[in-house]
Structures are given as C-alpha cells and as structure tokens.
N, C-alpha and C positions, 0 to 999 in steps of 0.2 A: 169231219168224215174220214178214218182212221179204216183202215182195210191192211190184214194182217195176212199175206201167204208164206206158206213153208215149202222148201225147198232142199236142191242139192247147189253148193258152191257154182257158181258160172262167170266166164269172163266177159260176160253179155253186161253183167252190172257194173262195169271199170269207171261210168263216163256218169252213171249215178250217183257211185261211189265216190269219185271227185270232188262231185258236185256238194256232195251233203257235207265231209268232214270239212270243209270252209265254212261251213257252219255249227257243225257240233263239236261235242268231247270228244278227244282222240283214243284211237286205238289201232294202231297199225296192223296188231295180231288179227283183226277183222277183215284187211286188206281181202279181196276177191280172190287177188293175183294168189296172195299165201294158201285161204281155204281151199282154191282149187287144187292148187300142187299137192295138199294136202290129202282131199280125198280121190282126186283121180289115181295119185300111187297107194293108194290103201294106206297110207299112212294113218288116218283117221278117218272115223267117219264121222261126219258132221252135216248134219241140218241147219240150214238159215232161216232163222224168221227177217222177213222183211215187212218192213211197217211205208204204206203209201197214203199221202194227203191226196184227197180226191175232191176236195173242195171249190177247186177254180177247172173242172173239167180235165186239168191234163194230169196226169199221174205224178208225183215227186216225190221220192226216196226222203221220206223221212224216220227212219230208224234200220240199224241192222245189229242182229244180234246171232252170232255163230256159237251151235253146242254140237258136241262132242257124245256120240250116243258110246255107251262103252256098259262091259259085263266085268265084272273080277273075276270071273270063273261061273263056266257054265250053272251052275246049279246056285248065282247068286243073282237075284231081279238084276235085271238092265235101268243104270242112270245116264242124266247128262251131267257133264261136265263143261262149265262156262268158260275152262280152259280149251281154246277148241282143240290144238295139237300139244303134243310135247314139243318145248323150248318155245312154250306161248306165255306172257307173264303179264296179261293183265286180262280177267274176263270183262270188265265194263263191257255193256251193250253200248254200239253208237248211235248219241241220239239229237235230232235235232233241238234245243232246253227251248222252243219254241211253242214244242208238239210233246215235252216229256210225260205231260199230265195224262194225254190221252195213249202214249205209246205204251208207254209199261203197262198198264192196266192191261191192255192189250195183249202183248208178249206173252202174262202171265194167264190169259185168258184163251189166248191160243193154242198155248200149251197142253193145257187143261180139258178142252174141248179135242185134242188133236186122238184119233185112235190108234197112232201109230206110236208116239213118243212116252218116253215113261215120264213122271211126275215128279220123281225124288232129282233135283239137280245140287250138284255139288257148284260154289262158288265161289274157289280161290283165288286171292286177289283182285279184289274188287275194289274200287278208287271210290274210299267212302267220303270224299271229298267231291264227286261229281255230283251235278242235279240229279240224274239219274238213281242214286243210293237211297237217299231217304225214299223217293218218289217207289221203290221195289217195294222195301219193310214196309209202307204204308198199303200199299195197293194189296201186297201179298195177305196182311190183315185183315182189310175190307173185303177180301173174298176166300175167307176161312183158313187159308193157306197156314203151313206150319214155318215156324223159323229158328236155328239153334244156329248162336255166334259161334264159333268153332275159336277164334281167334282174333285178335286186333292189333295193329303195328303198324310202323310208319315205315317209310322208303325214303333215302335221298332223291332231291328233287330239286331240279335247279329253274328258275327263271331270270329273263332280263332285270328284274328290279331286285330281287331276292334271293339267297341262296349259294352265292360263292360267297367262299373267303378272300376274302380282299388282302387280310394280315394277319399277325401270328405266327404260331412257331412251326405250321405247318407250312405258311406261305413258305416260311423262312428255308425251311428244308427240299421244297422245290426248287428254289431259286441255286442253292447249293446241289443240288443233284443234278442240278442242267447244266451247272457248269465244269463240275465234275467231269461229267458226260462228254463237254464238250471239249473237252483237253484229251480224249480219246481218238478223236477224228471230227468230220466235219458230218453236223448233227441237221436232219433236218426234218419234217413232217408232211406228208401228202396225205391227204383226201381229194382223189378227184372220184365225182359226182356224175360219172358215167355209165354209161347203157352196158358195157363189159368189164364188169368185177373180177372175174373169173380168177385170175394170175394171184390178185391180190388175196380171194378170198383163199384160196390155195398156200398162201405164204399165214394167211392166220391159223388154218388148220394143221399145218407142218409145225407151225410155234405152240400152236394147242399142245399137240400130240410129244412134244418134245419136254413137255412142263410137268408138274406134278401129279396134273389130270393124266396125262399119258401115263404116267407110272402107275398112279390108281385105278385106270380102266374106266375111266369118265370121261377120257376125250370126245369128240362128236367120231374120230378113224376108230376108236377100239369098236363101236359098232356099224357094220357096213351098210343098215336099214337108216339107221338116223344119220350118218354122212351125205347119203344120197339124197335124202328128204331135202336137207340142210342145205347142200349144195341147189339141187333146185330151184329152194323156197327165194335164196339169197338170187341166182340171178334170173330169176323172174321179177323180184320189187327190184333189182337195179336197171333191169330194164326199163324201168315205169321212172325211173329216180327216184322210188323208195325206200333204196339203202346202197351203201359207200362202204368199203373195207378204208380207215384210215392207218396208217405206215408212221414209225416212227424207225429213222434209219439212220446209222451212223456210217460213211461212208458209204452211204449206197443199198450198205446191207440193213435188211428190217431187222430189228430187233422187239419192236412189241407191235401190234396189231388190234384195232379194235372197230370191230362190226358195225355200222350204225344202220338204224331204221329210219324212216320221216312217214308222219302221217300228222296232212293239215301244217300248223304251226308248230310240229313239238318234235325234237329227233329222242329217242331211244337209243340208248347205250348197251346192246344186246347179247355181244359177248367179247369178252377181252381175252388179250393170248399174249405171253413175254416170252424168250430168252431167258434162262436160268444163270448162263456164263455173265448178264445184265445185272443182274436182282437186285446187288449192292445200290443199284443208283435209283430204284423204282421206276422203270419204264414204262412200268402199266400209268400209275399214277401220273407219272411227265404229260402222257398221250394222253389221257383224259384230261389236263391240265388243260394243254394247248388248245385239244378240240373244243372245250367248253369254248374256249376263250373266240375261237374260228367262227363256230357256229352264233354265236351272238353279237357276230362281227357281220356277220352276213345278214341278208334280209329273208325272211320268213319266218323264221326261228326266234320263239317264244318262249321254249322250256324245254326242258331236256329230263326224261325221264328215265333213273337208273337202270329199272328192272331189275334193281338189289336188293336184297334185306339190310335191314340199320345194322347191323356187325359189320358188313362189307366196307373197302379200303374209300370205297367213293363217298363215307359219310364224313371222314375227314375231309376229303375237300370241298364238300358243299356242305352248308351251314341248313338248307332249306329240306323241306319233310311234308312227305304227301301220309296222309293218314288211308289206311289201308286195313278191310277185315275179310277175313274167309267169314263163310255163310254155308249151312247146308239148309235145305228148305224145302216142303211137299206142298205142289201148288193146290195139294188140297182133295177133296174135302177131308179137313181130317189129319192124322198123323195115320199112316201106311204101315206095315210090316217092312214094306222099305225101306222107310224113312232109321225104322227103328234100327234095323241091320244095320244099316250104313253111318249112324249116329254111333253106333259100337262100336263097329271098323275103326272111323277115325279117332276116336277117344284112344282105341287100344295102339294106333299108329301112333300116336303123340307122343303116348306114354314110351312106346318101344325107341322113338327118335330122341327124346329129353334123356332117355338111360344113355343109349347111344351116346350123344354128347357127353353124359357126367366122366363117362368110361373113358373115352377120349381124351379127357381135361386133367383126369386124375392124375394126381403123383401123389407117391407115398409120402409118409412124412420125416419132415430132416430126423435125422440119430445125430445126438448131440455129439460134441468130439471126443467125451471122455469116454461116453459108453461106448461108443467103436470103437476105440484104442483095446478100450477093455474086451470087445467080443472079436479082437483081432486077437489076441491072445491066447 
C-alpha cells in the first residue's frame, strides 16, 4: 500500500528523512535541509514526490524524490529536471530497495497523473548502478512512457573494500609530495565535523576564488545569487552534520580545502579549492588522499562518492567506478512536442560542448626545423 504526495521542500520531513536513508540508496542532494534552502531563496523551484508505506497503519517514508520545475525561456514548454538545484550532482530518487518495485511505478505515475507538473523530465546523472535505475527504464516502459539515453560514463568511487590505490606510481608521487610539503613547515589536516562551518567554508571559498576558477569566473564569489545559495545550503547540512569543510594546512595556514557532504553511510566529495603558490605539490590530491584515508578510519562511512567525471584528478587516486547515464524521458503517453524540443536542445548542446573542448585542446601542428629556418628567412 504505496501512497504517493507532491509537495513543496519542508523541514517537517528531517526526522523521516533520517530515518529512511539508513536504509536506502544515498543521495544527499535530496537532503530536506538542502531542498529547502533551495526553494525558500528562489534559488529553484522544486517539487517533492514522497512515496509513504501505509501498510502496518502508521505512515513511513518510503521513497523521496526532488525535481526541479524549470523553463529555458518563456516561449519554450516547462520541464523537470532530476537535478534539483545547481551544484546538485546526483538525481537518483531515494528509495527504500525494500519498496523499489512499487515506488517508481508510482513516482512515474504521479507524475503523469499530476495537473500541475510537466511530463518531459531531464535526468542527469543518474546512479545506473542503483536498484532504483533498471526498476525506472522498466516501469517507464510498461506505462508507454518515452526514453532517450543521452549519455553513459562512470564516476570515481571509492568504497571500504574497493577502489583506492593502495600502490603504484601514483601511490608513489603522494608519498613524495607530502613530504616535500613537509620540509616547508609543519603540515597538517583537520575535518572537524561541527554544527559551525562557517570560518572554514569561507577559507574554501577565498581559495576558490583565488584559483583558476576565479580567473575564469566560475568561482561560486564571481556570482553573488550562487555564493549565497551555497553558503546557506552548506551551513544548514552542517548543522545536521551533513557536511565538514576539510583544511589542509601548513603552518597553520590552509592551503587546500575540500567540501564534504554525508548522507546515510557514503560521504561526497563536493567541491575542492587549493592555493595556486602550492600546485607544485598537489594539495588538492594530498587532502583527498588523507580524507579518503580519515573517513574509512572512522565508523559509518562506506563509500565515498566523487561528484566527478572520469577525466578528473580523483580518478587516479581511486581505482573504483560507479557506472553512471543521463536520461531524458516523457512519462507518456506518447513522445510530446516536448520531448521532441528538448531531445534537440540537448543533442545541439553536446554537439556545441564536444567542439568546445576540440577547440580548447587544439594545437597547431609542429613546422619541422628546416622549413622554419627556411620561412625565417
């Protein structure tokens, strides 16, 4: 007995919310605490489906799943988006694999049914590795629903049995950069796992904005709507103890910084920040080094989930890979004018970001030495 309500984010569900991810797939980006910071500052608007067992009389939080209602421009249909806010990197719904059979089905039937919500949902980064994944494509099937794989890839991903490097010539080059490091001053690493981040998250955001991203105008300070968000979102879950700014500092002073999230058994590595005057020694990679090593030292912590693409610096140090697919999909009946739009959109987006990159990677090609000599002449 599967009962499915739609809503707006609220912190009325904290102590449901608790209660379920000690039993399902993780996804922190689902957190309450987040969606509300979220849509209370306009940052996004987003809709919850909540999926409740009603079977033994008392109600229990068995599934949530947060979308993102969003327009590209007036005059283009309204989708959702399974990302629910900007700097959210995983849409898995969360769901208890007890109750998966009957919640998706659901989800996608609420949707469907729902007079307010549109049909076409966008679904990037999706953990095609959860129960949850197949349990969608199938469901979304058996009730006519349309689906087009956009893309497939994996993610670094670390757990306690699998997934770090233990040796090699990566191992090798840590061990050498730490100590490098450490004939500079007196090196050391804090994560504390407090109610007030505030100072620390402020010291990753200053190393943000001081890095390459600052130069490029991608820091979270180059824009004042997404620092604010950001700042919030971060110490609202630290309040809960759903995320830590970890410090790696020489003498006292940080030099790299990085974000972490928990939800359930799995911490998130969510955003990383160094020192440029550092680089030589890799300070991002040191502090992901260490903290892998922290977190799997401690008890609750099962896995650790990058929030990277396989190019990123964290796929050499973890050996381990989460298989991962964007999705766009029309719960139906049918394939939509929507659907079709927005199938176009992103094909043409792909295309624009893959030139993008060729352009960027380009170099011309070498002039041998004699015919320069000669066209120096």
């Amino acid at each position: 007995m599967i009962s499915v309500n739609i809503c707006s984010p609220t912190l009325d569900l904290s102590a449901s919310w608790d209660d379920l991810v000690q039993r399902a797939s993780a996804n922190v980006f689902m957190n309450p605490v987040a969606l509300t910071v979220a849509d209370e500052s306009g940052f996004a608007r987003i809709q919850v489906l909540l999926a409740w067992d009603d079977s033994t009389g008392l109600k229990r939080l068995v599934g949530v799943w947060a979308l993102q209602v969003r327009k590209i421009s007036p005059l283009w249909p309204a989708l959702l988006e399974a990302l629910p806010y900007n700097y959210a990197f995983l849409s898995s719904p969360v769901v208890d694999p007890a109750f998966v059979g009957d919640v998706i089905p659901a989800f996608l039937s609420a949707i469907r049914e729902s007079p307010t919500l549109p049909k076409v949902i966008n679904l990037k980064s999706l953990d095609a590795e959860a129960p949850s994944f197949e349990m969608l494509v199938s469901a979304l099937a058996e009730q006519g629903g349309v689906e087009l794989r956009l893309s497939e890839s994996t993610r670094p991903f670390a757990t306690r049995e699998l997934g770090v490097k233990r040796s090699g010539s990566t191992r090798k080059k840590l061990r050498q950069d730490w100590n490098r490091l450490s004939a500079t001053g007196a090196v050391d690493v804090v994560n504390n796992r407090a109610p007030d981040t505030q100072e620390a998250f402020e010291t990753f955001l200053a190393l943000e904005a001081g890095s390459w991203k600052g130069a490029r105008g991608t820091a979270l300070l180059c824009d004042a709507a997404d620092a604010a968000f950001v700042r919030q979102m971060v110490n609202a879950l630290a309040e809960r103890g759903n995320a830590s700014v970890a410090l790696l500092r020489v003498d006292g002073r940080a030099i790299a910084a990085q974000v972490l999230m928990y939800c359930g058994a799995t911490a998130y590595t969510w955003k990383t920040a160094f020192s440029p005057d550092y680089a030589k020694y890799s300070p991002g990679a040191l502090l992901i080094d260490k903290i892998t090593e922290d977190l799997f030292a401690s008890a609750g912590i099962e896995a650790i989930d990058s929030c990277s693409a396989e190019g990123s610096f964290m796929a050499q140090l973890w050996a381990g890979r989460r298989q991962m697919a964007d999705l766009l999909i029309d719960v139906g009946p049918g394939k939509s004018l929507a659907f079709s739009l927005e199938a176009t959109r992103q094909r043409g987006y792909d295309q624009l970001r893959w030139l993008r990159d060729r352009i960027r990677t380009w170099s011309p090609p070498a002039v041998p030495k004699k015919a320069a000599l000669a066209a120096a002449r």
